[in-house]
C-alpha positions as CSV (number, residue, x, y, z in Angstrom):
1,X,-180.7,-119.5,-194.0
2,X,-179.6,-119.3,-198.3
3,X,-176.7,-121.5,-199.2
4,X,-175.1,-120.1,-202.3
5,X,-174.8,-123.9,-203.8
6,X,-172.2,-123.1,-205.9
7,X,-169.7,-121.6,-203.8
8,X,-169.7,-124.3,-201.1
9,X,-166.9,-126.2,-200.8
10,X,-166.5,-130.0,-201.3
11,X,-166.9,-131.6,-198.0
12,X,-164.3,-133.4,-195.9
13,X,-164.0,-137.0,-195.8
14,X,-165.7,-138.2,-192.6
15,X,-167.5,-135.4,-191.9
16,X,-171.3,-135.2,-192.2
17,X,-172.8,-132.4,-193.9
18,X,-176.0,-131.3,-192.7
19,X,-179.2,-131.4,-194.8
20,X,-180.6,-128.9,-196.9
21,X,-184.4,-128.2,-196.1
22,X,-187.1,-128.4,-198.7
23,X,-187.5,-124.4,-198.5
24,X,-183.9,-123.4,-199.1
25,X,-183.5,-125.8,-202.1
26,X,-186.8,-124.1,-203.3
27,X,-185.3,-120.9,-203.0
28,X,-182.0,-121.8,-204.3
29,X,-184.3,-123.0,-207.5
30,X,-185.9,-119.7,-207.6
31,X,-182.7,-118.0,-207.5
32,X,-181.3,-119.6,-210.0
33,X,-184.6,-118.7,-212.7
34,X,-184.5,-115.4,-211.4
35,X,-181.6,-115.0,-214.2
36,X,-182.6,-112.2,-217.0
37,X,-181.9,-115.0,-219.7
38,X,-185.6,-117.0,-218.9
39,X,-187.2,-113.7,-218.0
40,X,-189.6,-112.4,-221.3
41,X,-188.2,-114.6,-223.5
42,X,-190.0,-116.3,-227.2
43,X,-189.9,-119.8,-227.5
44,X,-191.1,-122.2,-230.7
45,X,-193.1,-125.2,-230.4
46,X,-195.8,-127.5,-230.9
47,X,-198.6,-128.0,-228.2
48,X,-198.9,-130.8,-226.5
49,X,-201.7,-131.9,-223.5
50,X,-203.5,-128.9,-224.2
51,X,-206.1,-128.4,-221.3
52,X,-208.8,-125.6,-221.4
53,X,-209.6,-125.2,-217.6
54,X,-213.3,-124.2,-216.8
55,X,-212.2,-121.1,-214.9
56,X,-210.1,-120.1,-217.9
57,X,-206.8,-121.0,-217.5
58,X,-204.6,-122.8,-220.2
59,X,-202.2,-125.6,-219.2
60,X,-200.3,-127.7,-222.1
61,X,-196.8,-128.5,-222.8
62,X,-194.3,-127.5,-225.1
63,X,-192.4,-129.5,-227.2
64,X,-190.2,-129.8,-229.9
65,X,-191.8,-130.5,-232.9
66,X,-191.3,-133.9,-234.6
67,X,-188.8,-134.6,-231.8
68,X,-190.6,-138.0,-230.7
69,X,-190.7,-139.2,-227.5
70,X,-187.3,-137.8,-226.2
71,X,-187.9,-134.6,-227.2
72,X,-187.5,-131.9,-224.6
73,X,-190.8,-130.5,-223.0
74,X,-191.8,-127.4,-221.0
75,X,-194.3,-127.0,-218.9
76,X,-196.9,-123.7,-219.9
77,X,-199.8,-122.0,-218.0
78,X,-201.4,-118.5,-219.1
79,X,-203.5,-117.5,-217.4
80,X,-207.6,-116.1,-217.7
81,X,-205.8,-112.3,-218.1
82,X,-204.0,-113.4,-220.9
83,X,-205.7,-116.0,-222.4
84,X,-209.0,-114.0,-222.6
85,X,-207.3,-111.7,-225.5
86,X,-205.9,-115.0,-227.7
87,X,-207.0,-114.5,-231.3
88,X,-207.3,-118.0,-232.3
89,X,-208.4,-121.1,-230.0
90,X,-204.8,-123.1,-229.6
91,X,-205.1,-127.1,-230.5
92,X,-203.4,-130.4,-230.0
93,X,-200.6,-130.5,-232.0
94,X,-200.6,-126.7,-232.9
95,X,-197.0,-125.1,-233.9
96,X,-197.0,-121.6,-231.9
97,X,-194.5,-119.1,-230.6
98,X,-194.9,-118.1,-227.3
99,X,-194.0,-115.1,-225.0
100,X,-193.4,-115.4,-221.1
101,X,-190.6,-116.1,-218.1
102,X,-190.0,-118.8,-216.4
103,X,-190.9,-119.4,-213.2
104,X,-190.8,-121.8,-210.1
105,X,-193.8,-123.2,-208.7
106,X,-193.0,-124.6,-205.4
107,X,-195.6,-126.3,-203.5
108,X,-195.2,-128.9,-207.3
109,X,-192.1,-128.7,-207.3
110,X,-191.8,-127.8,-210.9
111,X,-191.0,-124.9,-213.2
112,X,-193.0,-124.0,-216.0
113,X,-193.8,-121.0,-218.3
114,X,-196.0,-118.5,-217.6
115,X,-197.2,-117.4,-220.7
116,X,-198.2,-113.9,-221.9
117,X,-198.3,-114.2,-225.9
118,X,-199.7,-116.9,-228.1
119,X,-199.4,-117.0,-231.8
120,X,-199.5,-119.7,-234.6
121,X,-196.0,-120.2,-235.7
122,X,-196.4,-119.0,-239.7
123,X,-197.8,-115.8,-237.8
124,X,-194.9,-115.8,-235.2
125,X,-192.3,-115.2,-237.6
126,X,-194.0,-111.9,-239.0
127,X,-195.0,-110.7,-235.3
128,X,-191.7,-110.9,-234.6
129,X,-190.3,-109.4,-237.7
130,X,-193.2,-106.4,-237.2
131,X,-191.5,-106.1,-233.0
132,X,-187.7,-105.4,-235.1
133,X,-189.5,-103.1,-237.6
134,X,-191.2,-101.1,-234.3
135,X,-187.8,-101.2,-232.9
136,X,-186.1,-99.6,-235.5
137,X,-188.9,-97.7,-236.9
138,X,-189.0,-95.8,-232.8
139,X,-185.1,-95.4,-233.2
140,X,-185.8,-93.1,-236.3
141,X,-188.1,-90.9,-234.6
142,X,-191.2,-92.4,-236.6
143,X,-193.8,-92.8,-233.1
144,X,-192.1,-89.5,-231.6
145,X,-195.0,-87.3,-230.4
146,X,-193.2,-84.5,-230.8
147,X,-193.7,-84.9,-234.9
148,X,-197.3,-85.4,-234.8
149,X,-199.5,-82.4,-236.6
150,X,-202.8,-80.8,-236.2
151,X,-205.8,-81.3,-238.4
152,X,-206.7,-78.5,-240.5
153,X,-209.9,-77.0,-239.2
154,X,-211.2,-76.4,-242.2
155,X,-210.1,-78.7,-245.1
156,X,-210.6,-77.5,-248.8
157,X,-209.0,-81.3,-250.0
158,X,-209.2,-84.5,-248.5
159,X,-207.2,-87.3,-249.8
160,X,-208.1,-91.1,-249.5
161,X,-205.7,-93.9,-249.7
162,X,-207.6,-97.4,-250.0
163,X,-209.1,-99.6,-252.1
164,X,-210.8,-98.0,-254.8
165,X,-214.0,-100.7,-253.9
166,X,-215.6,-102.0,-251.5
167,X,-217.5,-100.4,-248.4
168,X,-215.0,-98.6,-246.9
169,X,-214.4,-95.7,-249.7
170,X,-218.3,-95.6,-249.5
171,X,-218.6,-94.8,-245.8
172,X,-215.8,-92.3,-246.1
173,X,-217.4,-90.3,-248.8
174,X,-221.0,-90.9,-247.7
175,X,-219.6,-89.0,-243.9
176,X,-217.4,-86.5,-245.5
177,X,-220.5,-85.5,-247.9
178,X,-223.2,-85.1,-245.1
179,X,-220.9,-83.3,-242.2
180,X,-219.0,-81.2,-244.7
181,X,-218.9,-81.6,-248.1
182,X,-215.5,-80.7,-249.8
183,X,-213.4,-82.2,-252.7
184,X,-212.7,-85.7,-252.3
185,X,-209.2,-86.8,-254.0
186,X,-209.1,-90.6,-254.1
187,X,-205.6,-92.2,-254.4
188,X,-206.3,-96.4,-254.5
189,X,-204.2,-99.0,-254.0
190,X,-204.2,-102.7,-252.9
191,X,-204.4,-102.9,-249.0
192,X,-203.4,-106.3,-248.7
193,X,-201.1,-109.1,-250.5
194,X,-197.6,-109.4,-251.2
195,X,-196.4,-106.1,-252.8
196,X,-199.3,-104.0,-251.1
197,X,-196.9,-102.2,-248.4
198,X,-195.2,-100.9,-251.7
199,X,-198.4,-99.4,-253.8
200,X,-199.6,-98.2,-250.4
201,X,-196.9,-95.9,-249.9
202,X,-196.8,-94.7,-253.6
203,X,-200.6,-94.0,-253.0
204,X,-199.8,-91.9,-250.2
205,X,-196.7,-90.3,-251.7
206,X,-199.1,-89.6,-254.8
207,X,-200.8,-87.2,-252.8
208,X,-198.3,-84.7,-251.7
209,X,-199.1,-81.1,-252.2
210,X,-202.5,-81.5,-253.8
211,X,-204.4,-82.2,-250.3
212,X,-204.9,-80.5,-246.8
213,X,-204.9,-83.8,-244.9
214,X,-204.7,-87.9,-245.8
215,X,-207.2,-90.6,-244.6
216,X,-205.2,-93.9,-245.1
217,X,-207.5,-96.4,-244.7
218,X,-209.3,-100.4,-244.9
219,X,-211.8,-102.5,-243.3
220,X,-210.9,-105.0,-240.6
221,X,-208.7,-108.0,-241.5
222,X,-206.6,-110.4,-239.7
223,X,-203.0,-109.6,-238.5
224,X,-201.8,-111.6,-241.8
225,X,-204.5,-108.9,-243.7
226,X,-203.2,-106.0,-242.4
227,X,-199.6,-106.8,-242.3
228,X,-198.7,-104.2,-245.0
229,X,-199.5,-101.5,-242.6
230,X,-197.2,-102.4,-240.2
231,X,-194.0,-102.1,-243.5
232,X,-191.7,-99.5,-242.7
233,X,-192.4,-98.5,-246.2
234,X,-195.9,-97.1,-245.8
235,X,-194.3,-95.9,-242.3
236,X,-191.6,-93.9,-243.8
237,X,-194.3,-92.5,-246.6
238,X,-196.9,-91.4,-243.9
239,X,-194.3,-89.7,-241.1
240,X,-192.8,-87.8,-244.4
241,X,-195.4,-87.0,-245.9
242,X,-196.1,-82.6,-245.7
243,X,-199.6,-82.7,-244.7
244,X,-201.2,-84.6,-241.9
245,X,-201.9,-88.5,-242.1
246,X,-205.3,-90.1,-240.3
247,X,-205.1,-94.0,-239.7
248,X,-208.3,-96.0,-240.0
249,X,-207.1,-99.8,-240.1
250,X,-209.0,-102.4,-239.4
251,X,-211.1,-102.7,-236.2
252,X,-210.9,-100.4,-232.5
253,X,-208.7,-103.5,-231.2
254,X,-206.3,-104.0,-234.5
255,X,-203.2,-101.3,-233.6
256,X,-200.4,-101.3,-236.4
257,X,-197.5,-99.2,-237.0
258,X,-199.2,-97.2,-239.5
259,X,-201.3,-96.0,-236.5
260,X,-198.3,-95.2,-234.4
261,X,-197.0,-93.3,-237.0
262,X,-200.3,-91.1,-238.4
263,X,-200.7,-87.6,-236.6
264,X,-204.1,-89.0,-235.8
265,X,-205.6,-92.6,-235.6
266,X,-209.2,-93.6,-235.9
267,X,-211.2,-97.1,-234.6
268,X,-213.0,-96.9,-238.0
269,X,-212.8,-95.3,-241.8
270,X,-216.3,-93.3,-240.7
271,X,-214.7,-91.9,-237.6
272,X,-211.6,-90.8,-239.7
273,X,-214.1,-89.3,-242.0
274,X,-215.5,-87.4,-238.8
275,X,-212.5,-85.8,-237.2
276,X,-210.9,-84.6,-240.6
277,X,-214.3,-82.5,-241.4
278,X,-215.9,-80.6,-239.3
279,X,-220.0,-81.1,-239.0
280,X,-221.8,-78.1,-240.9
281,X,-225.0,-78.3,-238.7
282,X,-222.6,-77.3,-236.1
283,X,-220.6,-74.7,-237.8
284,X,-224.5,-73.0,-238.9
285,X,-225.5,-73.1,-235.2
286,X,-222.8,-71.7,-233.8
287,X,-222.7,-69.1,-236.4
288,X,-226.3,-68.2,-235.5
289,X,-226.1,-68.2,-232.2
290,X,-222.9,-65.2,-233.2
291,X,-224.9,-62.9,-235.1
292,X,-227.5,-63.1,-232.0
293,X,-224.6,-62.2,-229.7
294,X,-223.3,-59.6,-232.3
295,X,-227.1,-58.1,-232.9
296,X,-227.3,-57.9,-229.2
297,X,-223.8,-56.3,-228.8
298,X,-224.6,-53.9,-231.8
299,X,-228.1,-52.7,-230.1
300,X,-226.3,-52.1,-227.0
301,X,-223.7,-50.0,-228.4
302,X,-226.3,-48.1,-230.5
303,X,-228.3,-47.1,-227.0
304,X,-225.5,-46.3,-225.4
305,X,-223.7,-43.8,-228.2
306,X,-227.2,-42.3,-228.1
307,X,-227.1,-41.8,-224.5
308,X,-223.8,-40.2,-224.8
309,X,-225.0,-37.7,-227.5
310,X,-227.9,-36.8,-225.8
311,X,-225.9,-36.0,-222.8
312,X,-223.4,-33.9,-224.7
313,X,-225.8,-32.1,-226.6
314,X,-227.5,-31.1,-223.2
315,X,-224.7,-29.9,-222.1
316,X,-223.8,-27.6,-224.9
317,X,-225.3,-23.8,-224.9
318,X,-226.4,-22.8,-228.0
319,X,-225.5,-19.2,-227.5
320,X,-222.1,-19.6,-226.1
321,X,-221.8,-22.5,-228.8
322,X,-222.7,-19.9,-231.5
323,X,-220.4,-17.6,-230.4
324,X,-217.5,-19.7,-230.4
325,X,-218.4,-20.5,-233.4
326,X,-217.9,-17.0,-234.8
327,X,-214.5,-16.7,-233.0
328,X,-213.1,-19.6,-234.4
329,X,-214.3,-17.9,-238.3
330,X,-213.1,-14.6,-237.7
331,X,-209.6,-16.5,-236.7
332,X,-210.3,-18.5,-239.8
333,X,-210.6,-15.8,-241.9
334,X,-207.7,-13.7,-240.2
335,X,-205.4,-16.5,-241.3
336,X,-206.7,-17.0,-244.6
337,X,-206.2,-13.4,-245.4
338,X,-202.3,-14.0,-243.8
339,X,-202.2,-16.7,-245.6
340,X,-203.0,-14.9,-248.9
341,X,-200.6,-12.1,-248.7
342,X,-197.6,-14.4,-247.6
343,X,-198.6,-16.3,-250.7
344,X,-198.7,-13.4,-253.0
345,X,-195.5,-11.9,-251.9
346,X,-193.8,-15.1,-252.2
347,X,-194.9,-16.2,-255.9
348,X,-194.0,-12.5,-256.6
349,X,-190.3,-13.1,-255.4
350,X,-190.3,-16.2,-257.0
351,X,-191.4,-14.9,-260.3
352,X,-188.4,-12.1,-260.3
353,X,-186.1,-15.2,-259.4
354,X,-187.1,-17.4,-262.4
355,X,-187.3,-14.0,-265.2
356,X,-183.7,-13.8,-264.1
357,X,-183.2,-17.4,-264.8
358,X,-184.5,-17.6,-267.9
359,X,-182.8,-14.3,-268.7
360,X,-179.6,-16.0,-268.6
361,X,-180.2,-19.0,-270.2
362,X,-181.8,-17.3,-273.2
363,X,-178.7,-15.6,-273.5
364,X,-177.1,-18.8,-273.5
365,X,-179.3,-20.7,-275.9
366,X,-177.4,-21.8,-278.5
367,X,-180.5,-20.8,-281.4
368,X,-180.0,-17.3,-280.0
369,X,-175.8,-17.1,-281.2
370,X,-177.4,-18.2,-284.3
371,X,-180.0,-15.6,-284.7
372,X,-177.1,-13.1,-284.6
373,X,-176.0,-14.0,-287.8
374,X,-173.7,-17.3,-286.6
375,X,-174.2,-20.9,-287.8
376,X,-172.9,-24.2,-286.9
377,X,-171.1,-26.7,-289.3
378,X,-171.4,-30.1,-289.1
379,X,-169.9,-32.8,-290.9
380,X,-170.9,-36.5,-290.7
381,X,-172.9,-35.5,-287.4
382,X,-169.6,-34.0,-285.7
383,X,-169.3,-30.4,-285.6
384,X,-166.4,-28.8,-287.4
385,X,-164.1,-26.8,-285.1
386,X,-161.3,-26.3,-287.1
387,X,-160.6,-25.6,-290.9
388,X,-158.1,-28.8,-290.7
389,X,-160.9,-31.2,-290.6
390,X,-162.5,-29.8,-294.1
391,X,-161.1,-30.8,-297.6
392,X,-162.0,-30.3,-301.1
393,X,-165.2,-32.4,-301.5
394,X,-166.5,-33.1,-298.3
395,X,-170.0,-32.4,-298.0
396,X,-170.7,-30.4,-294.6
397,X,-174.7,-29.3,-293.2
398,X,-175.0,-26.0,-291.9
399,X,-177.3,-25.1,-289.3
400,X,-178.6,-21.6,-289.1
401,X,-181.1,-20.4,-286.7
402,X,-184.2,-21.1,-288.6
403,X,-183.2,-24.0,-290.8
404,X,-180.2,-25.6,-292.5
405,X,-178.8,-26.4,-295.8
406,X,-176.0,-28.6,-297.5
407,X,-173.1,-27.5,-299.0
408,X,-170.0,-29.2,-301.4
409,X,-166.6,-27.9,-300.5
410,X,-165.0,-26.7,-303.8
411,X,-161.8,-25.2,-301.8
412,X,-160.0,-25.3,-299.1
413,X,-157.9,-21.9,-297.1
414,X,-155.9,-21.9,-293.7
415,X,-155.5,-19.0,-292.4
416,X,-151.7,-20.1,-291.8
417,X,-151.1,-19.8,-295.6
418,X,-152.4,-16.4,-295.8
């Protein structure tokens, strides 16, 4: 039997009401931190009666800090699971930010936190700000797998984006140059410190266009060390960026957004270096063992074409060959000769076609009407149709058939005042 508490009405005067059981007031407890408000929730606080339990269990309390004795205080657990993947060891006195629901522990009689997360309190405030950034970042498509690229098979260019020291360019370049060695475009930056996020993404945006893929890398850090990774930033550079990105930050067990975002991540800057090259050894054995196949495939073919033409030839007569032979040249030669007298006949035709051509057109050539005694006057480069565009002085050319001459007008007729 549940009472719903709240709901129960105010009890007569005079009457007796009858007791609650333990159980049902547990449950009505249980009920009421069942509400969505104390489930996965982040609270702030300093550590107090920290205990490290032998089986590996955390207890300690949470209070507020500098609150004195009359602060308020809630009771934690987290348990071995949990526990085992803290970063730091938590201390008396410790300001942290946790991550858990509350929950009822009956046979105590108390409610406490179960605690997921742990993380120092300067720390908190970044982890936190990184879980918005995730948040929005996902909203804009930036983890979608949909948008993640293939590796070229066969880079020509491979750009690097890290610091321009240190061991991890070395390992890079030192895989890169014994699997398969190509040209090695270096674009450094800082990788960690206030304004890193920002030279980090210029690094990377540095690169467009002159590279077939992008190895953005560091070595391992803490999650204050490799905080610019996780700036939407260096996220928005790497999802836009027209070639393929490869993430190598930090350790195997360090994730950040940049390694949500890449087409590719890596546990290490020499295993980025190995998937974005392919190993030559490999490439030179598998090509051997292709020419065998080829070779093989090649003498097979030979011994069979050979078989064929042997057959063939076998069957083939030589006498009846020969004599088809002669058939198909006599047929040859009857349509050659056919052939030649169609042709004849035709440039014949043609030739009594074009004599009359040119027969007209010489009769039509202008040089001929001036062979005939006829010339042509010109004057200023037009020709001179009509005594009424000629006067006393003009200066014309006359064109006769085999030359021409100048003349100076002295005088001037029309035939009108004849």
């Amino acid at each position: 039997m549940f009472m719903d508490w709240f709901n129960t009405p105010e009890p007569e005067v005079g009457r007796v009401t009858a007791p609650l059981r333990v159980s049902e007031v547990s449950a009505l407890i249980e009920g009421l931190l069942d509400n969505p408000a104390l489930q996965d929730i982040w609270v702030r606080g300093e550590v107090t009666n920290y205990t490290h339990h032998s089986r590996g269990h955390r207890y300690f309390s949470l209070s507020e800090k500098g609150g004195g004795s009359t602060a308020a205080i809630i009771k934690c657990v987290m348990w071995r699971s949990d526990a085992d993947r803290l970063a730091f060891g938590p201390s008396e006195g410790m300001e942290v930010i946790i991550e858990g629901t509350i929950r009822h522990y009956a046979p105590h009689g108390i409610y406490q936190l179960q605690v997921r997360e742990m993380i120092q309190a300067g720390i908190g405030e970044k982890f936190l700000l990184v879980e918005r950034w995730k948040k929005e970042l996902a909203t804009e498509g930036c983890f979608a797998s949909k948008r993640k690229r293939q590796l070229p098979q066969y880079p020509a260019k491979i750009g690097v984006v890290t610091s321009e020291t240190g061991a991890v360019i070395h390992d890079i370049c030192t895989v890169i140059r014994r699997r398969y060695p190509v040209e090695i475009v270096i674009s450094p930056t800082a990788v960690q410190g206030e304004n890193a996020h920002k030279e980090i993404a210029r690094a990377i945006e540095r690169l467009a266009d002159q590279v077939d893929v992008i190895i953005v890398a560091r070595g391992g850090g803490s999650f204050e060390d490799l905080f610019p990774f996780n700036h939407p930033d260096v996220i928005r550079a790497i999802t836009s960026s027209p070639v393929p990105v490869v993430s190598a930050i930090g350790h195997e067990v360090d994730v950040t957004l940049s390694d949500l975002a890449a087409d590719m991540r890596a546990p290490t800057p020499s295993a980025a270096a190995e998937i974005t090259v392919p190993d030559q050894k490999v490439l030179i054995e598998r090509l051997t063992e292709m020419k065998i196949q080829m070779s093989a495939e090649l003498r097979t073919r030979i011994e069979r074409a050979k078989e064929e033409t042997n057959e063939i030839r076998d069957r083939l007569r030589p006498r009846r060959f020969m004599r088809k032979l002669e058939d198909r040249k006599q047929q040859l030669a009857d349509l050659s000769d056919r052939f030649g007298r169609a042709f004849s006949t035709r440039i014949e035709r043609e030739h009594l076609l074009l004599k009359e051509i040119a027969t007209g057109l010489s009769g039509r050539n202008p040089l001929a009407v001036l062979a005939r005694g006829y010339c042509v006057v010109e004057k200023q480069g037009s020709i001179v149709k009509s005594v009424a565009m000629v006067a006393a002085g003009d200066h014309l050319n006359i064109r006769f058939a085999d030359g021409r001459s100048q003349v100076l007008v002295e005088r001037v007729k029309h035939d009108g005042n004849l």
